[in-house]
N, C-alpha and C positions, 0 to 999 in steps of 0.2 A: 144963770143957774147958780144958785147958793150954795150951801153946804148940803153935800150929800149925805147920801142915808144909808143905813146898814144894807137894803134890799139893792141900793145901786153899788155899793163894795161888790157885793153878793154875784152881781151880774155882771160887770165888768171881771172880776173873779172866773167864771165859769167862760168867759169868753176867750181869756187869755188862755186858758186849758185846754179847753176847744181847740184854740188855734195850735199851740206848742205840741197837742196830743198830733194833730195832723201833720205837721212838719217832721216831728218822731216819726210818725207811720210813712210820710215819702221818705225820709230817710232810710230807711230800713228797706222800704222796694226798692229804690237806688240801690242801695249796697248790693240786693238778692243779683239784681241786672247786670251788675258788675261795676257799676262806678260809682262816683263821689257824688254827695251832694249839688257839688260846684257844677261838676260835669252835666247832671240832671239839668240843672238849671241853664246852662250855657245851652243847651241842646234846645230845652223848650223855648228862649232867647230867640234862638237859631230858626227854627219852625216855625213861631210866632210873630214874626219879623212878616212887615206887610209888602216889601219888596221880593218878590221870587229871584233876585240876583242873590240875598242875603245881605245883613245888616253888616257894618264895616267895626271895627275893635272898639272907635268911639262908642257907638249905640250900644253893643253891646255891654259896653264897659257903664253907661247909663240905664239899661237893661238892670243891669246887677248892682247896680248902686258900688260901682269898684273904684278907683283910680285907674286910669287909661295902665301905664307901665303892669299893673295885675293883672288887668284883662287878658294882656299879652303875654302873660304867663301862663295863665289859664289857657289859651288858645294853643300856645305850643304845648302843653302838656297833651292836651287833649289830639290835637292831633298828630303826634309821635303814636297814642292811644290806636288812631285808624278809627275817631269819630268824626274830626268836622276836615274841612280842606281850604285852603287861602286860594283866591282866585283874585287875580287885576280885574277891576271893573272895566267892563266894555269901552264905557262911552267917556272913562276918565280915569288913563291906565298910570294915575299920582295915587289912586283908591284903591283898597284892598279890603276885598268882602270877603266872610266867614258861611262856608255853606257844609250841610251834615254831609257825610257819606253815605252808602247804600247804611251800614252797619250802623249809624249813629241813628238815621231816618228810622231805621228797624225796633232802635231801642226805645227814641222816644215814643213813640205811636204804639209801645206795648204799654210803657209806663204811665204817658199819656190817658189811654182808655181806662187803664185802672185807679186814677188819680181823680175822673170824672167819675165812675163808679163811687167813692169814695165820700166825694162829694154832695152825690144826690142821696146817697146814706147821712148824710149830715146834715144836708138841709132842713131839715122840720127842725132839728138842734136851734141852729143858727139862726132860723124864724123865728122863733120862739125865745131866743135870747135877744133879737132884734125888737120884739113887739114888746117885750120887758122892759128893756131900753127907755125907750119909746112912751112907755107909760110913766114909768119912776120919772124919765127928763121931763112930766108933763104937769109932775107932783108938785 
C-alpha cells in the first residue's frame, strides 16, 4: 500500500470515533452499574474465560494487557468490592483462580446484554466503514 488518500484519512478517522465513542458509552454504563472501567473489564475477563473453574491472575493479567503485580491489585480491589472471589484450583492447589460472585455474575450479564444491544446498533456503522476500508485499500 503507498500513500494514502484523503478518503482513507477519512475512514480510518471515523473508525477511531466509532471505536473511542463506544468505549465512552461502556464507560459511562460501568459507572451507572456502579463500577470502574477496570472492574467492567475484569468481570467480562472473568466470564469469558473458557475454563468454568475461572482464569488464574496470569490470564487475566494477559486478558487486560496488565503487568501480573496490577492484575493483583485489580483483583484485591475488586473483591474487598464483593465482585469476584479467589479460589485454589482443584487439581493444582500452587493455583489460584479468579471467579465472579452471585453480585459480579448479576452485573456483568446486565452490562453484558446491553453492550451486545449496542453493538448490533453499530454494526451497519462498522460494515460500512469496513467495506470503505476495503475499497480505498484496493485503490
Amino acid at each position: 500500500m503507498g500513500q494514502l488518500n484523503r478518503q482513507q484519512y477519512t475512514e480510518l478517522l471515523a473508525f477511531r470515533v466509532a471505536l473511542r465513542r463506544f468505549f465512552r458509552w461502556s464507560e459511562e454504563r460501568a459507572a451507572e452499574a456502579g463500577l470502574t472501567s477496570a472492574q467492567h473489564q475484569l468481570l467480562l475477563a472473568i466470564q469469558g474465560h473458557g475454563d468454568d473453574r475461572g482464569p488464574t491472575v496470569g490470564e487475566l493479567a494477559d486478558y487486560l494487557l496488565l503487568r501480573h503485580h496490577s492484575a493483583v491489585g485489580l483483583v484485591d480491589r475488586a473483591e474487598v468490592a464483593g465482585l469476584v472471589e479467589r479460589r485454589r484450583d482443584e487439581q493444582d492447589g500452587r493455583v489460584t483462580r479468579v471467579t465472579a460472585t452471585d453480585r459480579g455474575r448479576q452485573l456483568i450479564g446486565r452490562l453484558s446484554r446491553s453492550h451486545l444491544e449496542e453493538l448490533v446498533r453499530l454494526a451497519p456503522l462498522l460494515e460500512h466503514l469496513r467495506q470503505d476500508v476495503q475499497e480505498a485499500a484496493a485503490d
